[in-house]
LUMFI-398751 format. One line per 4 residues: number of its first residue (from 1); for each residue x, y, z of C-alpha. Coordinates in steps of 0.25 Angstrom, whole numbers, plus 5000, padded with zeros to 4 digits. Layout:
! residues N
NUM> X,Y,Z | ...
END
This chain:
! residues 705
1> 5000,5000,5000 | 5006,5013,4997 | 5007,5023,5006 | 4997,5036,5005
5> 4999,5050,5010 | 4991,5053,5022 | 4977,5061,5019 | 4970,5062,5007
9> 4976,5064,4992 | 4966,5067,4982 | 4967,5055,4970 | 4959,5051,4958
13> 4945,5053,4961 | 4946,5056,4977 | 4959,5053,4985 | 4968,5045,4992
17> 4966,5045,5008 | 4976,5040,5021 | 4974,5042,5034 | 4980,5037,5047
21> 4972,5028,5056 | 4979,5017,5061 | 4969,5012,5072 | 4955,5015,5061
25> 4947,5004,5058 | 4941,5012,5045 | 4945,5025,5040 | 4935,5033,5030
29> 4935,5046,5021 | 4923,5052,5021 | 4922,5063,5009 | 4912,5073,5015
33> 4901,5081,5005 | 4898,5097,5009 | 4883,5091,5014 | 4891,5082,5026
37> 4891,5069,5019 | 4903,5059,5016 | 4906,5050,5009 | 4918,5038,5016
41> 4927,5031,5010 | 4935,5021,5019 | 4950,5022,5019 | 4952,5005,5013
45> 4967,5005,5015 | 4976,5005,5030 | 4990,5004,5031 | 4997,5008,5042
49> 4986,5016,5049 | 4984,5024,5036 | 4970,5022,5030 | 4972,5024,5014
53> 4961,5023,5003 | 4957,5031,4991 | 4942,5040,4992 | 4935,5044,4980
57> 4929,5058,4980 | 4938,5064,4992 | 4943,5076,4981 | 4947,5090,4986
61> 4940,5098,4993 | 4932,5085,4998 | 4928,5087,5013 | 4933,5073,5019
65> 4935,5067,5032 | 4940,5051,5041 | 4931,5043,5049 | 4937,5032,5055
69> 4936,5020,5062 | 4939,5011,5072 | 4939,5009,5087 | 4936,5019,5096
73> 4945,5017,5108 | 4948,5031,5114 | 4955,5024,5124 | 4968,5020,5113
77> 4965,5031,5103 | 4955,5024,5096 | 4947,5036,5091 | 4941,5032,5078
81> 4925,5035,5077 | 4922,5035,5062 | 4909,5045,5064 | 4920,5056,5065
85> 4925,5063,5053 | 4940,5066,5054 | 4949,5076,5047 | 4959,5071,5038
89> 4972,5073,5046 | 4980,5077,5032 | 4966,5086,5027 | 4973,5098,5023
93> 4960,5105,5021 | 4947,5105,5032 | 4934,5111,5033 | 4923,5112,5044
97> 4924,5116,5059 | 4925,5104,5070 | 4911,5107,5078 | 4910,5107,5092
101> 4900,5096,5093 | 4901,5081,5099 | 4902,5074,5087 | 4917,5078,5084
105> 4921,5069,5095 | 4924,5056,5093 | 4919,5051,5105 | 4904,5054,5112
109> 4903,5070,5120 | 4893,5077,5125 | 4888,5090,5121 | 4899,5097,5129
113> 4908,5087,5122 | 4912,5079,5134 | 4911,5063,5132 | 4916,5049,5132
117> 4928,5048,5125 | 4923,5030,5125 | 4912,5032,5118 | 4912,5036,5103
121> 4904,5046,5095 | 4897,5042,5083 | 4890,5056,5078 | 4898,5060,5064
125> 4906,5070,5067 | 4908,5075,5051 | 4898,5087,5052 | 4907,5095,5063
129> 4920,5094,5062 | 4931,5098,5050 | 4931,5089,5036 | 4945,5089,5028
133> 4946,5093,5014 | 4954,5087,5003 | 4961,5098,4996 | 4969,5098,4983
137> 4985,5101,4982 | 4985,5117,4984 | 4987,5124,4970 | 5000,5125,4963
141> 5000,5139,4965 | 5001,5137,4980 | 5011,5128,4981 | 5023,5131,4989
145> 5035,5133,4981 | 5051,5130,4983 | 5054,5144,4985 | 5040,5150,4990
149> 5046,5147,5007 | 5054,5158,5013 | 5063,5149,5019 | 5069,5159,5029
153> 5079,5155,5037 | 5077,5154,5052 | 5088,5163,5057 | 5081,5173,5048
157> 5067,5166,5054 | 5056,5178,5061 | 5045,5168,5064 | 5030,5176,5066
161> 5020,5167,5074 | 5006,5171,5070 | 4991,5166,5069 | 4985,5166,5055
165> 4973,5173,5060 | 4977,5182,5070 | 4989,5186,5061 | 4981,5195,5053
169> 4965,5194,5058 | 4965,5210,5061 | 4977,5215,5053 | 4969,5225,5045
173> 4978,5226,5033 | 4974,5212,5030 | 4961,5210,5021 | 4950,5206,5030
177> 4946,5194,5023 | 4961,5191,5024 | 4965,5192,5040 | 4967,5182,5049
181> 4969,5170,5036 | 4980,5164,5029 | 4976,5174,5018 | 4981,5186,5028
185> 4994,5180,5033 | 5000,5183,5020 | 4992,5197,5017 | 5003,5209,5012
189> 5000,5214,5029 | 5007,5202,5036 | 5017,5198,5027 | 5020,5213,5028
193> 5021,5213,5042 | 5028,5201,5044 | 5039,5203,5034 | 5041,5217,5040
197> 5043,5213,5053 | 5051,5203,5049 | 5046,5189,5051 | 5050,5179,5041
201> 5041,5165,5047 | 5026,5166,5048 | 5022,5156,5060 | 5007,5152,5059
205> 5000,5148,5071 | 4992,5134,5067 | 4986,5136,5053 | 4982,5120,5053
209> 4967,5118,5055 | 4961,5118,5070 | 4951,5118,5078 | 4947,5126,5090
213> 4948,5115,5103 | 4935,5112,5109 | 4936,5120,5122 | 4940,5131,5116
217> 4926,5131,5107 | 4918,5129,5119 | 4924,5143,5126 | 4920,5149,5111
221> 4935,5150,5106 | 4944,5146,5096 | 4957,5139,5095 | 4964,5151,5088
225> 4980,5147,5087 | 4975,5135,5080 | 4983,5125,5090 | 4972,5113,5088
229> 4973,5107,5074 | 4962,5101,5065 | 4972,5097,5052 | 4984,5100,5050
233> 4985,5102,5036 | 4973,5111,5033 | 4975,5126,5036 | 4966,5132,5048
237> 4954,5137,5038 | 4952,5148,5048 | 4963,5155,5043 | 4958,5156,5029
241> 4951,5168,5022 | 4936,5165,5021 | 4936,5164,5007 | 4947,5151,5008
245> 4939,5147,5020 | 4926,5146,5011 | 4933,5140,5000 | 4937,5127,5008
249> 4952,5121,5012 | 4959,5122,5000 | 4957,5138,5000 | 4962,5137,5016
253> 4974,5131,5013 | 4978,5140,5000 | 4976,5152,5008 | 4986,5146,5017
257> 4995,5141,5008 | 4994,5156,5001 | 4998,5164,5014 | 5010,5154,5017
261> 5014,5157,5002 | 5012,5172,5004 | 5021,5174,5014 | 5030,5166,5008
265> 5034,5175,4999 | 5033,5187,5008 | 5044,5179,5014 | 5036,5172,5025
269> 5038,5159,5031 | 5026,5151,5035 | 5026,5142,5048 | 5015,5134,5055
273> 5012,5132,5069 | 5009,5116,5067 | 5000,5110,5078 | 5004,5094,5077
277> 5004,5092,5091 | 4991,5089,5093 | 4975,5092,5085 | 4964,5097,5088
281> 4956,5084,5093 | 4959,5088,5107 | 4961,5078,5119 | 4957,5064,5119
285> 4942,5069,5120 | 4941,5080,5107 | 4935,5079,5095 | 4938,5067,5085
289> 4942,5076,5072 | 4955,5069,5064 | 4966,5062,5070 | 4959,5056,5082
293> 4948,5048,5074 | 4958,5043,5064 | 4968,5039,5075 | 4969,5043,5090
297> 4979,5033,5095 | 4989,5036,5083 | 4989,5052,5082 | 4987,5056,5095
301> 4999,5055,5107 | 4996,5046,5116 | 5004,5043,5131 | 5011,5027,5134
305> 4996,5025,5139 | 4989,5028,5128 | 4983,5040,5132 | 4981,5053,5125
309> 4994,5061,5127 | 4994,5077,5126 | 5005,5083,5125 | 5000,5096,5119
313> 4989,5100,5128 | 4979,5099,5117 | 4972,5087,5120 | 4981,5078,5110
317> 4994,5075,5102 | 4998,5070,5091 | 5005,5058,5090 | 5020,5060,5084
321> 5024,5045,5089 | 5014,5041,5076 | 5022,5041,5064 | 5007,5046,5056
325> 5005,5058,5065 | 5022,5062,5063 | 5017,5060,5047 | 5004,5068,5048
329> 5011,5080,5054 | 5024,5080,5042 | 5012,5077,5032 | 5007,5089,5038
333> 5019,5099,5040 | 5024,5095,5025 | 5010,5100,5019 | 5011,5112,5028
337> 5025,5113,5020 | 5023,5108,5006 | 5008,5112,5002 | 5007,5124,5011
341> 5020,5129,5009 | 5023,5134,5024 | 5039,5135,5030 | 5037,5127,5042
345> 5030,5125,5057 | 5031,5126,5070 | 5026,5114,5079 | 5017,5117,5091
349> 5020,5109,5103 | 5032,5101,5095 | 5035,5090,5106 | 5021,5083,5103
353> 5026,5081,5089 | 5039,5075,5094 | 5035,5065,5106 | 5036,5050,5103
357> 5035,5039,5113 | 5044,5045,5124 | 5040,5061,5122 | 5048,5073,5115
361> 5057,5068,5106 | 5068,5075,5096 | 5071,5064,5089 | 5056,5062,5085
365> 5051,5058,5070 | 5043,5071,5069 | 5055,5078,5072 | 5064,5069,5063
369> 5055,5072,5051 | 5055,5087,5053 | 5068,5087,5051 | 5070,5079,5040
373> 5057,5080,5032 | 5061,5086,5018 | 5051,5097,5019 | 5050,5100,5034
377> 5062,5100,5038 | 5064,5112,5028 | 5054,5120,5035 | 5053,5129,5048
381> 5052,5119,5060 | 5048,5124,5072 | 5044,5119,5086 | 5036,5122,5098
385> 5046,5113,5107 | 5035,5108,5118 | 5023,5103,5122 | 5014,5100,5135
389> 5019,5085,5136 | 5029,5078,5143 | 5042,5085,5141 | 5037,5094,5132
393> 5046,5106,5132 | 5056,5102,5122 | 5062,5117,5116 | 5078,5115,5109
397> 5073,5100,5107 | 5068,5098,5094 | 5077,5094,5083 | 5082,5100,5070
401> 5076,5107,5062 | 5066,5111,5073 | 5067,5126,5078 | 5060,5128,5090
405> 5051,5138,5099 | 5060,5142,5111 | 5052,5144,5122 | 5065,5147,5130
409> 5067,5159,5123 | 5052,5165,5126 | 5053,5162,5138 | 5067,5167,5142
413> 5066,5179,5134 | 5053,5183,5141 | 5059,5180,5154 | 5070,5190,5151
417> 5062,5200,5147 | 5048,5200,5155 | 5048,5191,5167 | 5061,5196,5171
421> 5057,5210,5168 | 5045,5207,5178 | 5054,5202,5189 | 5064,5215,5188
425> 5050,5223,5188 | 5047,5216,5201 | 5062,5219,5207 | 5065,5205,5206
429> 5078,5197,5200 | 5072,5189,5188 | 5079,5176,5189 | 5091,5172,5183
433> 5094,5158,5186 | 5093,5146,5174 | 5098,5157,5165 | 5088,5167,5165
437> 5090,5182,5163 | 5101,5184,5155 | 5107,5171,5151 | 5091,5168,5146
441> 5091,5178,5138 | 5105,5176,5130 | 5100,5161,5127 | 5089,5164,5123
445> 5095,5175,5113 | 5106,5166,5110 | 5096,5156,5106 | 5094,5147,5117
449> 5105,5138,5117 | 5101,5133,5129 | 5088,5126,5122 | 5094,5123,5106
453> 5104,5115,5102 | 5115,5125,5093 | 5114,5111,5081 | 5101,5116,5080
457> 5103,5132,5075 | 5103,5143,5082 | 5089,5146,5077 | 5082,5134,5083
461> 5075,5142,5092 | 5062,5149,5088 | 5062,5162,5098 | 5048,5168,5102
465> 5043,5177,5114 | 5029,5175,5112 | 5022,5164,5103 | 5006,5162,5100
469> 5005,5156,5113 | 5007,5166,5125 | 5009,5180,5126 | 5010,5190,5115
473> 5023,5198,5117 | 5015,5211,5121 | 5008,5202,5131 | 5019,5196,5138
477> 5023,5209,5141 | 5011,5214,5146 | 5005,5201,5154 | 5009,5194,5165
481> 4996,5183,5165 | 4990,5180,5154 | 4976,5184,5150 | 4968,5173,5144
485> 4956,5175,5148 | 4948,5173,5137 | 4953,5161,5132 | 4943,5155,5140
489> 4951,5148,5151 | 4949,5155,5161 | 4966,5160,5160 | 4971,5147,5162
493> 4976,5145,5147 | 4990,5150,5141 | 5004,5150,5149 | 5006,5158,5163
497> 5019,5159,5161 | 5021,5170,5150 | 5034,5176,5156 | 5027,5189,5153
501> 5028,5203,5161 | 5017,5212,5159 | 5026,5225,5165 | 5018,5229,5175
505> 5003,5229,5171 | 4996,5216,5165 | 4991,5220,5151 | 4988,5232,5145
509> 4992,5245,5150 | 4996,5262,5147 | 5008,5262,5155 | 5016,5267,5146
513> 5030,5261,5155 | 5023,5247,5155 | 5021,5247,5141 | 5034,5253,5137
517> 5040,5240,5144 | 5032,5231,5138 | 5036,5236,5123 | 5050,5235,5127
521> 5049,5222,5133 | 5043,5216,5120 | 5053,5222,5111 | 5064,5215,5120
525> 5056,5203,5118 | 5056,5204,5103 | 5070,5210,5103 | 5074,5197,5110
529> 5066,5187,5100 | 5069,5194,5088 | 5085,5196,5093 | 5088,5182,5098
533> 5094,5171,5092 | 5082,5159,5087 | 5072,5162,5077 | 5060,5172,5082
537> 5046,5171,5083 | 5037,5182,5084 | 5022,5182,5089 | 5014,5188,5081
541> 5010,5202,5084 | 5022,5202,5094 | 5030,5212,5084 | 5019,5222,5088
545> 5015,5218,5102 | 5003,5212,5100 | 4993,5206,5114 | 4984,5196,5118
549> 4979,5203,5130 | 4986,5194,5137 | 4980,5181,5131 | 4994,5172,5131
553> 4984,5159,5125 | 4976,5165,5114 | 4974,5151,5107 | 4960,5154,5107
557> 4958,5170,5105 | 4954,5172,5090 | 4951,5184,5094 | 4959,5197,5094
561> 4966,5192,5106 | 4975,5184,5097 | 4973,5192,5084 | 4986,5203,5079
565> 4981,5215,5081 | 4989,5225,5071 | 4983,5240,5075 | 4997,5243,5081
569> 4999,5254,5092 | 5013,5261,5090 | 5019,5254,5100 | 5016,5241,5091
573> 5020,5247,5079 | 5032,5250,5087 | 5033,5236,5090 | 5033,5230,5077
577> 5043,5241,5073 | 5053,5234,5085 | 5050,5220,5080 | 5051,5223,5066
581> 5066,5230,5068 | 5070,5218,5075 | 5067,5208,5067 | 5075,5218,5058
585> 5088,5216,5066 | 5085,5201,5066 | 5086,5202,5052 | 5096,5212,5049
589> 5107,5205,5060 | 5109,5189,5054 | 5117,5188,5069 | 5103,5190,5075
593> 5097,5178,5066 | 5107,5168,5064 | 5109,5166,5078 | 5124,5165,5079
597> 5124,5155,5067 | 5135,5159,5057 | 5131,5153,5044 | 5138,5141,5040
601> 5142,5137,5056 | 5134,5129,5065 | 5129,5135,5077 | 5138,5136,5088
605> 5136,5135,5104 | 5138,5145,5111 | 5136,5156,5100 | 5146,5165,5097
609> 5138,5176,5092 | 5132,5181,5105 | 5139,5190,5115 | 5134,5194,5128
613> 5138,5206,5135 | 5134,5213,5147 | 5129,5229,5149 | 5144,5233,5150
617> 5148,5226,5136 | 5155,5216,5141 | 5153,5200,5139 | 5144,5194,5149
621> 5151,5184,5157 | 5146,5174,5166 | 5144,5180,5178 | 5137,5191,5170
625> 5125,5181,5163 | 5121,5176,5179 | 5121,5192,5185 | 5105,5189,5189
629> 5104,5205,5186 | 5109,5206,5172 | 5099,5208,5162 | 5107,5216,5153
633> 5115,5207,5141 | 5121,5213,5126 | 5120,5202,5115 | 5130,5202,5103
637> 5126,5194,5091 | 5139,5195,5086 | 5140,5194,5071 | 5155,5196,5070
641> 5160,5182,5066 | 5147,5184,5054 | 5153,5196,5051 | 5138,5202,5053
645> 5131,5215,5062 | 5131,5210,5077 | 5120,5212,5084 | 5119,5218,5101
649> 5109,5215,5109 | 5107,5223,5122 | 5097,5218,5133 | 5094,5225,5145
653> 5084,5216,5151 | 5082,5225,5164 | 5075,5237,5169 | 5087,5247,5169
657> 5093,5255,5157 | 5107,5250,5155 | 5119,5255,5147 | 5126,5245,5140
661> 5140,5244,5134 | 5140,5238,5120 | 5149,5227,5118 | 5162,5230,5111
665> 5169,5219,5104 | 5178,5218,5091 | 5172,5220,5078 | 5158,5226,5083
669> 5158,5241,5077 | 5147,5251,5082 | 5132,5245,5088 | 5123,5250,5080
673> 5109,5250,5089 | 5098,5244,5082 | 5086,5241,5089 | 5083,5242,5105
677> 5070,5239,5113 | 5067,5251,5119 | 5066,5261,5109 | 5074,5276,5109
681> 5087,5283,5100 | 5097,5271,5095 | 5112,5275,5094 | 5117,5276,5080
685> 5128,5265,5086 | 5138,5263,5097 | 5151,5255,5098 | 5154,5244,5106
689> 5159,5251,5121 | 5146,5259,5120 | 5135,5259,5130 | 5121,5259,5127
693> 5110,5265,5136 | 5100,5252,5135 | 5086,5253,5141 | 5080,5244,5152
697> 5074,5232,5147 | 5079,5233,5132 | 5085,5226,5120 | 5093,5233,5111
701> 5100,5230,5098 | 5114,5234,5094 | 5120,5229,5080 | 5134,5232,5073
705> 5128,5235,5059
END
């Protein structure tokens, strides 16, 4: 028997069908008509767990969906109840809406869905949940080319985390019809603003279909982020125009594949926030939609007992000990790739995806195959390195050609620049010991040696302050306790460990002290991510100070709450003019970038192109990096051996205004002052020997050319 691709591939007079179901007794197709009824043909042929067979009449643009049977055995993860229709895992197109209504469970509820997992349900479940759609290869027009990718390199890498929607929902130079779609992301208004702040990588927030969990649609809210997914080769529809949205699948995923192609050549890479971890049937007691009808006890992770496993606080995972679900998802990501033509992905909750029999795993398959796969392994990899099971914090763990999100440096840089800032308010002596304060700050700027291993690139680290999930950066410095009230749960939801400082007043205020050290305490916090050695992220909105109220979990807020707001004050617009000039220097300074890599050299430990010196211009020595009072530190970049600009970086990290003497050493001409955090008259340049009047609680830049 040959081997067939798994899904559905349109042949002859209908088209060729595999699925996985190893435990089914029977597996059908049912080909459904606009008036509800079907039409099943069962799948004649196993082999391996893969039901294969040939159905006449499923074309494209067919509606079709599974019903499978067998035992029903919740106990084992025998979940198959053929009165269910079930998406097509590979459907890379669906309609409909899943209903909130007893019959999408596989198993009996009550109204208020509570019930007897024992006890199966036989009501069809056809007419309230999503169908999938056969679609034909995309037009030739739209697809991807050899050249169309941007292919920037990561030391030149500016990544910009954003949501399809709120991206561009009330951005008013975007045509109404047009905001908050695929359409919109690449209008003349974003690729604009993008290109001239200087990002290079668009990161989307999930684009694959979702769902909204059941709880949340009970309280009357949405699952916004899009973190619950329905199928994962079928762009969310909700993102679409109306008018693709009315003319079916096919017009979704062109709208799609047109923006990724659109910002391509505005110079724009593309990546995607994939969701593998775990879908959107919930716990062992949610609704019976795709992979938990076909096959329970194969997809889904389960402990030595056999026992549902979560390790993603979703209600389940995915399997990656199964040799079909590690295909599913490379199937999956190479369409992404290939058909739809994006530059890469980063992973949510990543450990799930590499635990085998005995846990987290570096060595495992998924990983092996992401590094070796000939289209993959040639796109931007990145991972969030943990999850909520058992030893699930894994950051600096993950193989080549990996990059990762370094939750070391967020959380040490906002230690250095807001909880310790709150404990000097309070006249107290932040800590110092397990190399806080100072020595914190230089790894992390150094690029967190202490977490990756040099072999793999000085830009392995993926840098961010603030991400989708938690504060936006003018809230963490406004807000000590976060403020989610109206996500319905009463405050208990999202982190209470922000390491945020409000400054003084919790949220909004006039005083016009207060606010001037907040505006310089988020353009330290940019200076720091922009100016650091790694590849940084920015949080959409971020550049120009955008807030959440407060709200640091606003998964659920489809509302304004998470939307950009782009009617800008001056001190916004002053913002964006900070970022924007930063960026710049990134650009302008290849010392900044390449992260004391020379070309042609593998990396060394420790770098030789960072120098530390104190306030008085000379090298800091040993005794000087455990002073528990110092909070002052000069960077050199040095581009010397390069034969390049080197770049200064001066940090008072402490309430009093300090003069500093500029380092002098050979071959350094003049400083050449280029950017400083709190804002005034820059001197047209002073030499090494010089001191420099540098205000409380600032970042200044200095740079020989």
């Amino acid at each position: 028997m040959r081997p067939h691709p798994l899904g559905v591939t349109p042949r002859g007079d209908g088209a060729d069908v595999a699925v996985f179901a190893a435990h089914a007794d029977a597996v059908e197709v049912c080909v459904l008509a606009a008036d509800g009824t079907e039409v099943r043909t069962g799948l004649p042929d196993v082999e391996h767990g893969v039901w294969t067979g040939h159905v006449p009449g499923l074309r494209p643009g067919s509606s079709y969906g599974f019903r499978v049977a067998g035992r029903w055995d919740p106990e084992r993860g025998l979940r198959h109840n053929p009165a269910k229709l079930l998406l097509d895992p590979y459907a890379r197109g669906i309609t409909g809406e899943v209903a909130l209504r007893p019959e999408i469970f596989g198993h009996v509820v009550d109204e208020d869905l509570q019930g007897d997992l024992a006890v199966a349900d036989r009501r069809d479940s056809a007419p309230h949940v999503p169908r999938s759609v056969l679609l034909d290869a995309l037009p030739e027009d739209l697809r991807p080319t050899a050249g169309e990718r941007p292919r920037v390199p990561w030391a030149d890498t500016v990544v910009y985390e954003a949501h399809v929607k709120g991206l561009t929902r009330l951005l008013p130079s975007v045509p109404e019809e047009l905001r908050g779609t695929y359409a919109g992301l690449a209008t003349p208004a974003v690729l604009e603003h993008l290109t001239g702040l200087g990002v290079t990588t668009l990161e989307l927030l999930p684009v694959h279909a979702s769902t909204s969990e059941l709880a949340l649609r009970r309280r009357g809210l949405v699952n916004y982020w899009g973190y619950n997914t329905l199928a994962f080769n079928a762009p969310h529809a909700a993102y679409a125009t109306a008018a693709a949205r009315a003319a079916g699948p096919a017009a979704v995923r062109e709208e799609f594949r047109r923006a990724v192609r659109d910002l391509h050549a505005a110079g724009i890479e593309v990546l995607l926030d994939v969701v593998y971890n775990h879908t959107a049937e919930e716990g062992p007691d949610g609704p019976h939609l795709s992979l938990r009808g076909l096959d329970d006890a194969s997809y889904y992770l389960r402990d030595a007992g056999g026992r549902p496993f979560d390790v993603t606080g979703c209600g389940n995972s995915l399997n990656f000990s199964e040799r079909r679900v590690l295909q599913f998802t490379l199937d999956s990501l190479r369409y992404w790739v290939e058909d739809l033509g994006v530059d890469g992905f980063r992973f949510d909750l990543m450990p799930t995806l590499a635990r085998g029999p005995g846990g987290f795993s570096p060595d495992h398959a998924f990983l092996s195959a992401l590094g070796t796969d000939p289209v993959l392994a040639d796109t931007k990899l990145v991972a969030e390195p943990w999850d909520i099971g058992p030893f699930g914090w894994r950051t600096g763990q993950f193989p080549q050609p990996l990059h990762e999100w370094n939750d070391r440096f967020r959380d040490g840089v906002r230690r250095f620049w807001l909880t310790d800032a709150r404990e000097i308010a309070a006249g107290h002596q932040p800590p110092v010991a397990g190399g806080r304060g100072l020595q914190e700050f230089a790894t992390r700027f150094a690029g967190s040696a202490d977490t990756f291993e040099p072999r793999r690139g000085r830009l392995t680290s993926v840098n961010f302050v603030t991400a989708h999930d938690g504060f936006t950066l003018a809230d963490l410095v406004a807000y000590d306790r976060k403020h989610n009230e109206a996500n319905g749960e009463g405050n208990r939801d999202g982190s209470d460990g922000d390491t945020s400082y409000n400054h003084g007043p919790e949220g909004e205020t006039d005083d016009a002290a207060v606010l001037d050290r907040r505006r310089a305490a988020v353009r330290n916090l940019l200076a720091t991510l922009v100016l650091s050695s790694g590849v940084p992220m920015l949080t959409a909105g971020d550049e120009f100070g955008r807030s959440q109220g407060g709200n640091n979990n606003a998964y659920c807020q489809d509302t304004p709450v998470s939307w950009i707001d782009w009617d800008l004050q001056d001190w916004q617009r002053a913002l964006l003019a900070d970022t924007r000039e930063l960026l710049a220097l990134r650009r302008r300074y290849r010392v900044l970038r390449e992260a004391g890599v020379v070309p042609g050299k593998p990396p060394r430990e420790p770098r030789q192109d960072l120098l530390w010196f104190a306030e008085d211009g000379a090298a800091m020595s040993v005794e000087r990096w455990h002073e528990p009072n110092r909070r002052v530190l000069q960077v050199l970049v040095d581009g010397r051996e390069r034969d390049e600009p080197s770049v200064l970086v001066v940090v008072v990290a402490g309430p009093a205004d300090t003069d500093v003497v500029l380092p002098t050493l050979d071959g350094l001409p003049a400083w050449l002052p280029r950017w400083s955090s709190v804002p005034g008259d820059r001197p047209d340049s002073a030499a090494g020997g010089t001191t420099l009047p540098s205000p409380a609680w600032s970042v200044s830049v200095l740079a020989t050319a």
